[in-house]
Kinemage of the C-alpha trace (Angstrom):
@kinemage 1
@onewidth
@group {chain A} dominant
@subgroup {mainchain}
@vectorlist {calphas} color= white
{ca unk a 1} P 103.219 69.459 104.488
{ca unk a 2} L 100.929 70.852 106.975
{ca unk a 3} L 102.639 73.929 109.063
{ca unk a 4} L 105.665 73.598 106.825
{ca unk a 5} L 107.154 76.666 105.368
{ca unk a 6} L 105.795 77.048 101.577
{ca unk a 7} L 109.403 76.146 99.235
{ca unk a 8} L 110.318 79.678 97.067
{ca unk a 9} L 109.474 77.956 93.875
{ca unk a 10} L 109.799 78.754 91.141
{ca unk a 11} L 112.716 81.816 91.331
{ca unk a 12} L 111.388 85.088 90.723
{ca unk a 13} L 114.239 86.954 90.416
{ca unk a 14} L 114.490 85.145 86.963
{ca unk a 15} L 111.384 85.757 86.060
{ca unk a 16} L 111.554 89.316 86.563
{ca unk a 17} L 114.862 89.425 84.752
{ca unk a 18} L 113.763 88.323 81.730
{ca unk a 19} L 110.942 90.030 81.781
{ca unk a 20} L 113.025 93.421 81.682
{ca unk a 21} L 114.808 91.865 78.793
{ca unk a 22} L 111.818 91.142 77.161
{ca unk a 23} L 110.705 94.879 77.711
{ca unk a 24} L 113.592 96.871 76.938
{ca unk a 25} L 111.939 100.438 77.995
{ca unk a 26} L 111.841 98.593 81.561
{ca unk a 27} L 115.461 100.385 81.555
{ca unk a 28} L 115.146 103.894 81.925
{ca unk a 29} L 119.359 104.145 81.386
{ca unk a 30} L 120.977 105.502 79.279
{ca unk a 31} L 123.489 102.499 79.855
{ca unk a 32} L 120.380 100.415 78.647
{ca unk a 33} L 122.644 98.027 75.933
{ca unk a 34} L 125.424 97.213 79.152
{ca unk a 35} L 123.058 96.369 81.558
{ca unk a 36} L 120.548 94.162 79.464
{ca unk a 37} L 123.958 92.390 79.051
{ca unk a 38} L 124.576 92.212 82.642
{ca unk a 39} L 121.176 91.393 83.137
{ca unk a 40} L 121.207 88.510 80.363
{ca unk a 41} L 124.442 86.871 81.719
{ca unk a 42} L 123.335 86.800 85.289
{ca unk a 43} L 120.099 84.953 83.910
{ca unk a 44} L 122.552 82.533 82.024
{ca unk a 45} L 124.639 81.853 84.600
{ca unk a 46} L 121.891 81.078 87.146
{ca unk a 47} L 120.213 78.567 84.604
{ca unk a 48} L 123.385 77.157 84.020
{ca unk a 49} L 123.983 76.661 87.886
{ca unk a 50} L 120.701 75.221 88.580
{ca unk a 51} L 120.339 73.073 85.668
{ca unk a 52} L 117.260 74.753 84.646
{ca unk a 53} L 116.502 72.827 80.789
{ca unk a 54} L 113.000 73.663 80.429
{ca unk a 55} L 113.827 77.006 81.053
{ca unk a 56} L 116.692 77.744 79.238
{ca unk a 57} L 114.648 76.373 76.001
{ca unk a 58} L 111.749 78.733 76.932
{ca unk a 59} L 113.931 81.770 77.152
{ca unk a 60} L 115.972 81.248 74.138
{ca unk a 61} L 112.488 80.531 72.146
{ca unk a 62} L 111.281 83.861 73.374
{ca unk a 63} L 114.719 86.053 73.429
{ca unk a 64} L 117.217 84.291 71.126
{ca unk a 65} L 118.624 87.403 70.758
{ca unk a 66} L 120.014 87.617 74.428
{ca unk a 67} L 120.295 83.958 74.265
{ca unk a 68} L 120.928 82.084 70.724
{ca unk a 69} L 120.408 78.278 71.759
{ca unk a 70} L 123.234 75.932 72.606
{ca unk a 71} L 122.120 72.677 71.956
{ca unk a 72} L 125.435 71.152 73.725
{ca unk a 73} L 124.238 73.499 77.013
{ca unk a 74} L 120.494 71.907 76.443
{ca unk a 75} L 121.716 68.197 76.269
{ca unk a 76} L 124.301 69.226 79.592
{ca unk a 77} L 120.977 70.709 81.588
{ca unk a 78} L 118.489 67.723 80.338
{ca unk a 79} L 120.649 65.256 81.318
{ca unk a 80} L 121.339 66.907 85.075
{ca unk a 81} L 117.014 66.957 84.581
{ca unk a 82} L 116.324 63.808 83.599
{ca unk a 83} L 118.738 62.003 86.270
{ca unk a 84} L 117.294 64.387 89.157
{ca unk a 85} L 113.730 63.412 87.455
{ca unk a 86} L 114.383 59.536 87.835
{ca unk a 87} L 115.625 59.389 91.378
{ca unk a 88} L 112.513 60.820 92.402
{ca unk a 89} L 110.069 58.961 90.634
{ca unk a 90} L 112.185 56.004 91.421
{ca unk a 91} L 111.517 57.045 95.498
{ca unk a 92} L 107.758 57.928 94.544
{ca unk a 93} L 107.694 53.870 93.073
{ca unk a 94} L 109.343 52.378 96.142
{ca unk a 95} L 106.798 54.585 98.353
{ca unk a 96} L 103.864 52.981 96.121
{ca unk a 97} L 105.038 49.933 96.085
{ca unk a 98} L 105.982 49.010 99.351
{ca unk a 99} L 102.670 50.974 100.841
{ca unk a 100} L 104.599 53.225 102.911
{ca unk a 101} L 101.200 55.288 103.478
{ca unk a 102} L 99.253 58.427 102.029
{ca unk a 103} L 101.306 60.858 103.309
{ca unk a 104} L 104.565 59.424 102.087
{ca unk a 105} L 103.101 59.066 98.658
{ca unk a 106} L 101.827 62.911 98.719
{ca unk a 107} L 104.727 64.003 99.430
{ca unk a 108} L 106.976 62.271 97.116
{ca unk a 109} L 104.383 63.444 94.187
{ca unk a 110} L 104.920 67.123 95.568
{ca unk a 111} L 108.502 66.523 95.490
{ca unk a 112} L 108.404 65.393 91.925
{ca unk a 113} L 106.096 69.064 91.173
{ca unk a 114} L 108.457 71.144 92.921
{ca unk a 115} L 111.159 70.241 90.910
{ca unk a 116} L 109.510 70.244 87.365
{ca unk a 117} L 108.180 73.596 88.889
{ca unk a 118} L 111.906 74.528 89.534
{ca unk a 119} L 113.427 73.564 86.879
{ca unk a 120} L 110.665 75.721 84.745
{ca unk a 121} L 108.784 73.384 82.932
{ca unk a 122} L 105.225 74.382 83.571
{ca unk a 123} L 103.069 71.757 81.869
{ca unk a 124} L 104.709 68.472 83.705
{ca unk a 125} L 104.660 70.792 87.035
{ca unk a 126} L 100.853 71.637 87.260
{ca unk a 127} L 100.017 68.131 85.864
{ca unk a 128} L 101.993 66.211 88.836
{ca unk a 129} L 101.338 68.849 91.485
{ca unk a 130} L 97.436 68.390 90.071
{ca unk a 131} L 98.197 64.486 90.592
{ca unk a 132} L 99.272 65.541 94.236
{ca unk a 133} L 96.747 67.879 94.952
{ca unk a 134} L 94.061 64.330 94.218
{ca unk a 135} L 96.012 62.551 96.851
{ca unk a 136} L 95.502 65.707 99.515
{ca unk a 137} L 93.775 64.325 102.622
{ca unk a 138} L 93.361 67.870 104.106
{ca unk a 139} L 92.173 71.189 102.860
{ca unk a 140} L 94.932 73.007 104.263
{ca unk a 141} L 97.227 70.469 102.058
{ca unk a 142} L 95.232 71.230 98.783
{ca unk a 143} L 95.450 74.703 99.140
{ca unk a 144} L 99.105 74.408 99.458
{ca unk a 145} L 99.312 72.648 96.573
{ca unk a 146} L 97.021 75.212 94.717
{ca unk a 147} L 99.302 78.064 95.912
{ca unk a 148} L 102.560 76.546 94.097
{ca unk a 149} L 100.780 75.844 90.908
{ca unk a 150} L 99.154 79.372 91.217
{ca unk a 151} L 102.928 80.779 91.702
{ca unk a 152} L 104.033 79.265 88.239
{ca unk a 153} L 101.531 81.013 86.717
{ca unk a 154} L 102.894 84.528 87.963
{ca unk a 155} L 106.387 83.370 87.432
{ca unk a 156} L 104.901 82.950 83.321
{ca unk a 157} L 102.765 85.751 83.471
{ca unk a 158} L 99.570 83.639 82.853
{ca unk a 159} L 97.099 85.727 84.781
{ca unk a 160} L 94.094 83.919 83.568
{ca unk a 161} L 95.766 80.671 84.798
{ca unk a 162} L 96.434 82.527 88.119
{ca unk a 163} L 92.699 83.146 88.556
{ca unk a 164} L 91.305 80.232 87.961
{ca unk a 165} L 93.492 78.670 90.741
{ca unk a 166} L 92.992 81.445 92.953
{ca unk a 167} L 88.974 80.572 92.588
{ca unk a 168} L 90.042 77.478 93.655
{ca unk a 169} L 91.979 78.372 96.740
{ca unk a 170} L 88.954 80.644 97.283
{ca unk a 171} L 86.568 77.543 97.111
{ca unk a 172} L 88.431 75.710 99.750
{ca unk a 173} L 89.233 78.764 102.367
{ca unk a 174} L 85.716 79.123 103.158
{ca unk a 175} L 85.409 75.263 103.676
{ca unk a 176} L 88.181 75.232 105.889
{ca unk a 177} L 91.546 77.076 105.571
{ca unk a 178} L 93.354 78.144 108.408
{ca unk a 179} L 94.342 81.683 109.155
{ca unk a 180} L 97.821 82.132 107.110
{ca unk a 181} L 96.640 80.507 104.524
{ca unk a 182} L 93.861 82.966 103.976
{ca unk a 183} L 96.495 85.462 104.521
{ca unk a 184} L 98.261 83.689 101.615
{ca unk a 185} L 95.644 83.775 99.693
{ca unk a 186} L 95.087 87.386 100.050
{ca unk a 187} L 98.278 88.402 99.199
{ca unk a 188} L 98.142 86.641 96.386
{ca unk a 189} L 94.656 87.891 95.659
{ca unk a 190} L 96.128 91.372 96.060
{ca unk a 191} L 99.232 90.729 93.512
{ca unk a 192} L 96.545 89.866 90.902
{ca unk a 193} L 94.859 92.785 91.104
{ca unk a 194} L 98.156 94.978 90.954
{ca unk a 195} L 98.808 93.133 87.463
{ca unk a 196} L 95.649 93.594 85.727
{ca unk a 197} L 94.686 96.812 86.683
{ca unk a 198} L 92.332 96.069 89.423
{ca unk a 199} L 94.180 98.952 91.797
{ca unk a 200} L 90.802 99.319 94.058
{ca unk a 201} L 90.575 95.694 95.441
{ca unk a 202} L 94.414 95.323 95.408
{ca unk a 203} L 94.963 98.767 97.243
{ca unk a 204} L 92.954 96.951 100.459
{ca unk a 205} L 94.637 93.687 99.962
{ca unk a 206} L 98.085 94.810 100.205
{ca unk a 207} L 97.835 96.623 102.740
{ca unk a 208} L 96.288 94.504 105.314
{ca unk a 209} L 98.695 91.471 103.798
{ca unk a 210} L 101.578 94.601 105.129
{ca unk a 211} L 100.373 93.122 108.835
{ca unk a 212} L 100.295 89.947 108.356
{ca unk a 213} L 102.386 89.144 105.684
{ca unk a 214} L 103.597 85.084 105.315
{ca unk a 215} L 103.755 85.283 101.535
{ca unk a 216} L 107.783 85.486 100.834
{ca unk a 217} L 107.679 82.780 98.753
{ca unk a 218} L 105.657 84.500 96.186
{ca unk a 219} L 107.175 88.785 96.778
{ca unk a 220} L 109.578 90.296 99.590
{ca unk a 221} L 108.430 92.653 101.646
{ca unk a 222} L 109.718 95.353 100.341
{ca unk a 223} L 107.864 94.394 97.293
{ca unk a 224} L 104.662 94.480 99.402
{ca unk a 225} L 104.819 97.312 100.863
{ca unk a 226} L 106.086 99.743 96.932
{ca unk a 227} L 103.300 97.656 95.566
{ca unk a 228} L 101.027 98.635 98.432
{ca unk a 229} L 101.788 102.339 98.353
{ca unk a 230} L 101.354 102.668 94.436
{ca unk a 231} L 97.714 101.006 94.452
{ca unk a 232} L 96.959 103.289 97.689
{ca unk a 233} L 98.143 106.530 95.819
{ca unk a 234} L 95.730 105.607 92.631
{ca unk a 235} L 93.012 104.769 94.600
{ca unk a 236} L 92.202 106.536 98.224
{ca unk a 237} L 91.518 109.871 98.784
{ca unk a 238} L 93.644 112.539 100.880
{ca unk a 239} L 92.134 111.345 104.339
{ca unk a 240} L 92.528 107.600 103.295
{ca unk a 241} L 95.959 108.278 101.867
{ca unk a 242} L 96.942 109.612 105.171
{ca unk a 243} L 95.750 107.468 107.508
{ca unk a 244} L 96.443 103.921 105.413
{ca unk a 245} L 99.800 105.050 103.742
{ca unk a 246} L 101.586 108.031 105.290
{ca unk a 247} L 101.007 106.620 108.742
{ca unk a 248} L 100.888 103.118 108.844
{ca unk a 249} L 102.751 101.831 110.929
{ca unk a 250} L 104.402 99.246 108.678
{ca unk a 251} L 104.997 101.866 106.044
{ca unk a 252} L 106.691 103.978 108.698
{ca unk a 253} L 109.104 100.830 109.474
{ca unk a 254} L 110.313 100.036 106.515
{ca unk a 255} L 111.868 103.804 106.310
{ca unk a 256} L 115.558 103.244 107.161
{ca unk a 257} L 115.667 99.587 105.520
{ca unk a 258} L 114.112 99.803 101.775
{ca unk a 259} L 116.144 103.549 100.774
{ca unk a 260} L 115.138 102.400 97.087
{ca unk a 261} L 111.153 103.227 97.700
{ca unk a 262} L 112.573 106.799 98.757
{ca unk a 263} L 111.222 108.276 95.534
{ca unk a 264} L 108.120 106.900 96.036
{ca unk a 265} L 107.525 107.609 99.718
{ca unk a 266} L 108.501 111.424 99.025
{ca unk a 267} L 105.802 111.285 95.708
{ca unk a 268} L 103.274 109.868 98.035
{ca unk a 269} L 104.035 112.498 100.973
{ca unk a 270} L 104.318 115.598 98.171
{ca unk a 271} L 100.964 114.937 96.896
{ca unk a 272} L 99.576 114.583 100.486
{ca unk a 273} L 100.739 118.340 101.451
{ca unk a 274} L 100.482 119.856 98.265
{ca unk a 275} L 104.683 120.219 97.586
{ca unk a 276} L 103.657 120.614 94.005
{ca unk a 277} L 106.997 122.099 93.187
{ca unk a 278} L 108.756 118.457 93.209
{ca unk a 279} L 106.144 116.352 92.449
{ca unk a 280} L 107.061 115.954 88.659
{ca unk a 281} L 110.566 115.139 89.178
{ca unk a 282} L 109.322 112.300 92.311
{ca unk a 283} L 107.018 110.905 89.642
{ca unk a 284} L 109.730 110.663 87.526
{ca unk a 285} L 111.721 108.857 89.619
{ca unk a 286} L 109.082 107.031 90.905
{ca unk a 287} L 108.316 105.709 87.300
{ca unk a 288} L 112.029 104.865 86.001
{ca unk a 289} L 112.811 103.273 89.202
{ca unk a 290} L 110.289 101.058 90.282
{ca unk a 291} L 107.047 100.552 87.747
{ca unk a 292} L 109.227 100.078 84.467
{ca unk a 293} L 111.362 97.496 85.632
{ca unk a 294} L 108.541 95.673 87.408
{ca unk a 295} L 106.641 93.174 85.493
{ca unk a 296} L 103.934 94.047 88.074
{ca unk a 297} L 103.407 97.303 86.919
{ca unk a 298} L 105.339 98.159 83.640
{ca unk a 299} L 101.809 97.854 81.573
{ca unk a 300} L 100.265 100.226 83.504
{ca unk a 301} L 103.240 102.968 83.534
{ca unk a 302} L 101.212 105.371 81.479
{ca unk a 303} L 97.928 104.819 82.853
{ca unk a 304} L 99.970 105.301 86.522
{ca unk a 305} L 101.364 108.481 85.343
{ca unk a 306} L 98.576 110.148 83.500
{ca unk a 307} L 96.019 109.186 86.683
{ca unk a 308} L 98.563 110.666 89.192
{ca unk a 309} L 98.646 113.504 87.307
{ca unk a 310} L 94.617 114.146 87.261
{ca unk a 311} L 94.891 113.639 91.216
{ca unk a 312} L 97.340 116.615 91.592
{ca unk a 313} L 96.091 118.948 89.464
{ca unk a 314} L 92.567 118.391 91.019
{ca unk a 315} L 93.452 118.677 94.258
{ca unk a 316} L 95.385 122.260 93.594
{ca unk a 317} L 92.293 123.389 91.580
{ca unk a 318} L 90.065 122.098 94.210
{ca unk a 319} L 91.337 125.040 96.735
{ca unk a 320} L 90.351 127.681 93.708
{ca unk a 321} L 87.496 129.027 91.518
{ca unk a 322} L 89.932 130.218 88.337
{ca unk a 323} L 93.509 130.034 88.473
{ca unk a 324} L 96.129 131.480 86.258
{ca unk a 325} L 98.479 129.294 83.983
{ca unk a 326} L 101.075 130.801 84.473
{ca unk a 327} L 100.940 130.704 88.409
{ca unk a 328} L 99.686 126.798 88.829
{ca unk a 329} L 102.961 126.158 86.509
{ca unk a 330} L 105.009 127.999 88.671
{ca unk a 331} L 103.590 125.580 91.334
{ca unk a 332} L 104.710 122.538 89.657
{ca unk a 333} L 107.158 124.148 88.306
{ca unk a 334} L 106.869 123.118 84.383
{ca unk a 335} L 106.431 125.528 81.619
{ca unk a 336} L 102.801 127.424 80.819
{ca unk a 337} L 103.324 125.360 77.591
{ca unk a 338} L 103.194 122.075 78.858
{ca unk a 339} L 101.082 122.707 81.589
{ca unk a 340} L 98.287 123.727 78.905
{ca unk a 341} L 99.008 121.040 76.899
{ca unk a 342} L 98.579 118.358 79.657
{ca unk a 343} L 95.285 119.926 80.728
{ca unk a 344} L 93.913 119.089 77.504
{ca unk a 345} L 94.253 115.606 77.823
{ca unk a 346} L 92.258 115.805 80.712
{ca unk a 347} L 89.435 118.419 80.145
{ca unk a 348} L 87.428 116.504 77.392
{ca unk a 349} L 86.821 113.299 78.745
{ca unk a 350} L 85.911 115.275 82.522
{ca unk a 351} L 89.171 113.969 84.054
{ca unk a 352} L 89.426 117.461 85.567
{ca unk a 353} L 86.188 119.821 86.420
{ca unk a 354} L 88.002 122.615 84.091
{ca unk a 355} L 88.258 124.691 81.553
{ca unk a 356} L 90.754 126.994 80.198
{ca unk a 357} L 90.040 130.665 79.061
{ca unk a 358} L 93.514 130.746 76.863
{ca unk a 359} L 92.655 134.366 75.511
{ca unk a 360} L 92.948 135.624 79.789
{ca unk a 361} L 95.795 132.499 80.421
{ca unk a 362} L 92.762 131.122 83.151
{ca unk a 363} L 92.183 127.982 84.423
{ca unk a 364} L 88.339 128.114 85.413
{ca unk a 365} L 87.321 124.914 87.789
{ca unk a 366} L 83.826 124.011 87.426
{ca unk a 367} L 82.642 121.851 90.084
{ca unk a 368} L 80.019 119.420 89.606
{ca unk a 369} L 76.767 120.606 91.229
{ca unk a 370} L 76.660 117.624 94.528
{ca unk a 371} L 73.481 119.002 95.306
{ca unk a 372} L 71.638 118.625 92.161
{ca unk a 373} L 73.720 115.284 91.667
{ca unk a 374} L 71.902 113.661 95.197
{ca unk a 375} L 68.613 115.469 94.318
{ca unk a 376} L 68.806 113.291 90.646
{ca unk a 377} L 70.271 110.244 92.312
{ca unk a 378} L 67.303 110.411 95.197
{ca unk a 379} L 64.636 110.493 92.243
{ca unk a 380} L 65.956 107.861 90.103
{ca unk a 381} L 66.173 105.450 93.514
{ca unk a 382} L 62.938 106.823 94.415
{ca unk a 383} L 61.690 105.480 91.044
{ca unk a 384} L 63.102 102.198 91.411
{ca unk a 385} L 61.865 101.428 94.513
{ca unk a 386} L 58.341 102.116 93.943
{ca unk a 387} L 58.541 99.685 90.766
{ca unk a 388} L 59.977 97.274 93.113
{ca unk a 389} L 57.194 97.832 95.558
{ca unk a 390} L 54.621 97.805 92.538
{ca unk a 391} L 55.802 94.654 91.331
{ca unk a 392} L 55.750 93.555 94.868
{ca unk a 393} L 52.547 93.824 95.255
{ca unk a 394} L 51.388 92.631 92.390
{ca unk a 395} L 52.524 89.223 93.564
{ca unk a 396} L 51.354 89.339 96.973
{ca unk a 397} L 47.708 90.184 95.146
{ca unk a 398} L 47.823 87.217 92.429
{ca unk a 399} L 49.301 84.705 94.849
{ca unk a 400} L 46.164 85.616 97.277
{ca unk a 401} L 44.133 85.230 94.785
{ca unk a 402} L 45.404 81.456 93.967
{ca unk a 403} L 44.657 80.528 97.111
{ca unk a 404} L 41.423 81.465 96.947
């Protein structure tokens, strides 16, 4: 297995399917009803052609109502399982039993985890790829190994599973993995991070995984680079945003070829040069067409919006010292009425340096004091260090004194 391309196991396209079905606001449509259909009968019929058993009784567990159970289907999928299942433990026996070597026996115990892993049944597949990842002779094999069973967890949405393998890849990169398997590992370090919120450590993850990306088993590249942009526009500033978004080079490329991420590549590039005048309607966009239907991102849709939000309307208020309603919604180019009520959500929990005089219709900035804020900082450092040193020397003193 060492050098070998990593198998796309198990299929996310399913995953992600269902997980819109399970999510039906993942469909900003008014056609929502026809296209969960569509979306349910493609699922079916890709089960159906792959014999995937396990899976088909998950999904009709957890979504009966797109797919009430058919135990004549189950029996028809088991059976395809079960006969797939004994040829290759009946290889794996033959291998043990005639002592064809280590490496023959690895692999036919991988073999046996890809397929419980393909077929969707998630307890055999992590205990056999487990079995396989015993037999490993290498590290680079292991972390293989851990990278499959760490890609059934995604495909489930088990994120606590995922990090406890990732510690594990973690573990053995610094004891020995090779370069693309670190990269691996960072991409799907980075993916992590995207799903639980964590959009400052997957913002620098992503993006250097855009240069070096091997991971295609796991996202496309296309997937990368959205998934890239969205933690880069949460979490750098302008000159960051710039020069790690707007003009990277693999950003740039991907232009022409991924027209779907247009909404978001004209959000990001609005916000950098203040077009306030389309930026709701790219956010939109942005939102209905690529973080609701991704099981990546849907749980964070609000948070996405409301925090893209604060960054625009601080960085118009930034380049003014009051600022009338009525003008700054003319610049985004929503009514005084919402504009005042959105501002509210922000202003009391200091979201936005702000407040609003509504007898004059004035937005009045009030910028935190950076002066006084280093000058307070300074002291309270100040103060810690000389308790430090204090405590410092205190030891030096007593541990003189014991050798005395």
């Amino acid at each position: 297995m060492e050098g070998t391309e990593i198998p796309r196991i198990p299929d996310f396209k399913l995953s992600e399917q269902v997980f819109v079905l399970a999510n039906p606001n993942a469909i900003a449509d008014a056609n929502r009803p026809q296209k969960q259909q569509q979306i349910a009968a493609s699922v079916l019929a890709a089960v159906t052609e792959n014999n995937l058993g396990p899976y088909y009784k998950h999904i009709s567990e957890e979504l009966p109502a797109f797919f009430p159970f058919d135990a004549q289907l189950h029996a028809q999928l088991n059976a395809a399982n079960e006969e797939q299942i004994a040829e290759l433990k009946q290889t794996l026996k033959e291998v043990e039993d005639e002592d064809k070597g280590e490496m023959e026996t690895l692999n036919g115990w991988i073999k046996l985890g890809n397929y419980y892993a393909e077929i969707g049944d998630k307890a055999n597949a992590v205990a056999t790829l487990k079995k396989a990842q015993e037999l490993a002779p290498s590290t680079g094999i292991k972390i293989d190994i851990l990278l499959t069973i760490t890609r059934v967890g995604f495909f489930f949405n088990d994120y606590p599973f995922v990090l406890s393998h990732l510690n594990e890849i973690k573990l053995l990169s610094e004891k020995g993995g090779d370069w693309e398997r670190r990269n691996r590992y960072k991409t799907y370090l980075g993916l992590y991070h995207l799903a639980t919120r964590n959009f400052g450590e997957a913002t620098s993850l992503l993006i250097d995984s855009l240069a070096t990306f091997t991971s295609s088993e796991l996202i496309d590249y296309d997937q990368l680079a959205q998934f890239a942009i969205i933690a880069g526009l949460l979490s750098l500033d302008r000159p960051e945003l710039k020069k790690k978004i707007i003009d990277s080079p693999e950003i740039l490329a991907i232009y022409s070829s991924a027209l779907h991420l247009e909404p978001l590549i004209s959000l990001t590039n609005a916000l950098y040069i203040s077009e306030y005048p389309v930026f709701f309607r790219l956010l939109m966009d942005t939102n209905d067409t690529l973080v609701l239907p991704s099981k990546y991102l849907f749980h964070h849709s609000n948070f996405l919006l409301r925090e893209i939000r604060v960054k625009a309307y601080s960085q118009l208020l930034e380049s003014y010292k009051s600022l009338s309603l009525n003008s700054m919604a003319q610049q985004f180019s929503v009514s005084v009425a919402f504009l005042d009520e959105d501002l509210c959500k922000f202003i009391p929990n200091k979201k936005l340096n702000c407040v609003i005089d509504k007898v004059n219709g004035i937005v009045i900035t009030n910028r935190p004091d950076n002066k006084n804020n280093q000058y307070q900082a300074l002291i309270k450092n100040g103060d810690q260090l000389l308790t430090k040193l204090q405590k410092y020397g205190a030891a030096v003193k007593l541990s003189g004194a014991e050798r005395i």
